[in-house]
Structure formats: structure tokens, C-alpha cells
N, C-alpha and C positions, 0 to 999 in steps of 0.2 A: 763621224768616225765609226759608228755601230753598222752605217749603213756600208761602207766600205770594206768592213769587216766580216760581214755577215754574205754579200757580193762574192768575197774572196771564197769564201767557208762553201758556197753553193758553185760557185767554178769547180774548187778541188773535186768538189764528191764526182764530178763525169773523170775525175782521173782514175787510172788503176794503182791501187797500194803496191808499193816497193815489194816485191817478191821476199817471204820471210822462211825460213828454212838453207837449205843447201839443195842445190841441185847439181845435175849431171849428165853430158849426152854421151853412150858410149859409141866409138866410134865402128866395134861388133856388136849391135842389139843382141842381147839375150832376157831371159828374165832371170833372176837373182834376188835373193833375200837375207840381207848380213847383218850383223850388228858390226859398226867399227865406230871407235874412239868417242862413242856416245851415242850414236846415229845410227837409228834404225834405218837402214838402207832399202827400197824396193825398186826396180827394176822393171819395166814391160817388155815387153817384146820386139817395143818400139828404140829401144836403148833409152830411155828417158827413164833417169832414176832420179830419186825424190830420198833425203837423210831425212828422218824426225828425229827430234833429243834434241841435246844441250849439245851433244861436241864436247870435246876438251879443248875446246877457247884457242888453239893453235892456229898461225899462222896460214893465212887462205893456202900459199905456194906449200908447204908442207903437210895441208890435209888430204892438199889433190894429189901429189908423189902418194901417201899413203895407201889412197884409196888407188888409185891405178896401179901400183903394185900387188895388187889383191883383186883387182876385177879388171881392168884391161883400160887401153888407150882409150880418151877421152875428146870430144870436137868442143864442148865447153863446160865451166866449171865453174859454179859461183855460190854463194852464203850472202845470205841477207842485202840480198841485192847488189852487190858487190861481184860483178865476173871478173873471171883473169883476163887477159887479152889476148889474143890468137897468139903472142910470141912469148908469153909466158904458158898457153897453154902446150905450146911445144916445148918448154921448158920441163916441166908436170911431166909430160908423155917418155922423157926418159929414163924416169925412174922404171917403165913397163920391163918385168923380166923377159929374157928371150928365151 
């Protein structure tokens, strides 16, 4: 059982860890540095933005509406590994003001 266990424990390590944070790609790269609903936001140049904090614990589809009505349409969106799916992230993208 130790041996089987131990087997298992040395597989995983070649795995990569669940992405932890929130993330973001905008679908106009710019760079950006915000704080919103907890989440120190940063932004490259590349449209790859990176939240640090806690968040306020709200619902994935309602922190993505937030955050793209504050910084623009988004290609994906996700929190602790957890992405939305391409038809909820077009769901998210209507909240963008015109």
C-alpha cells in the first residue's frame, strides 16, 4: 500500500498545480494596473492579466461582467482553475459598455 502510494505521490509531482489566482485575456491587450473587488489586477502588454487578493468570494460569471466593464472584453476568464467556457465567456463580454 506505502509502495503504491508513494508511486502515486511521484507521478503527480511531473504534473503542473491547478492554476491559483484569477486570471484573464483581454481581447485589446493593453497594460493596466487596478484594484477591483479585492484583486490587485496587472495587465501586459500582452493582454494577460493576473488578479492577486482574496476577491470577494462572488460568483465566477459576476466577477468577469465586473471586471470587463471596467477594463474591456475578455477571450477567457478563470479563478482557481476553474475557466468559464467560451459561451459563457460571451455571456461575461456583454456586460462591455459601448
Amino acid at each position: 500500500m506505502l509502495l503504491v502510494t508513494l508511486a502515486a505521490a511521484v507521478v503527480s509531482m511531473g504534473q503542473p498545480a491547478p492554476a491559483a489566482g484569477t486570471t484573464a485575456t483581454l481581447i485589446e491587450p493593453r497594460e493596466i494596473v487596478l484594484t477591483l473587488d479585492g484583486h490587485r489586477w496587472s495587465c501586459e502588454a500582452t493582454g494577460q492579466c493576473i488578479g492577486r487578493g482574496g476577491g470577494a468570494g462572488q460568483p465566477l460569471m459576476r466577477e468577469c461582467r465586473r471586471f470587463v466593464v471596467r477594463v474591456g472584453a475578455v477571450s477567457a476568464y478563470a479563478r482557481d482553475g476553474l475557466a468559464l467556457t467560451e459561451a459563457e465567456v460571451a455571456q461575461c463580454n456583454t456586460a462591455v459598455r459601448p
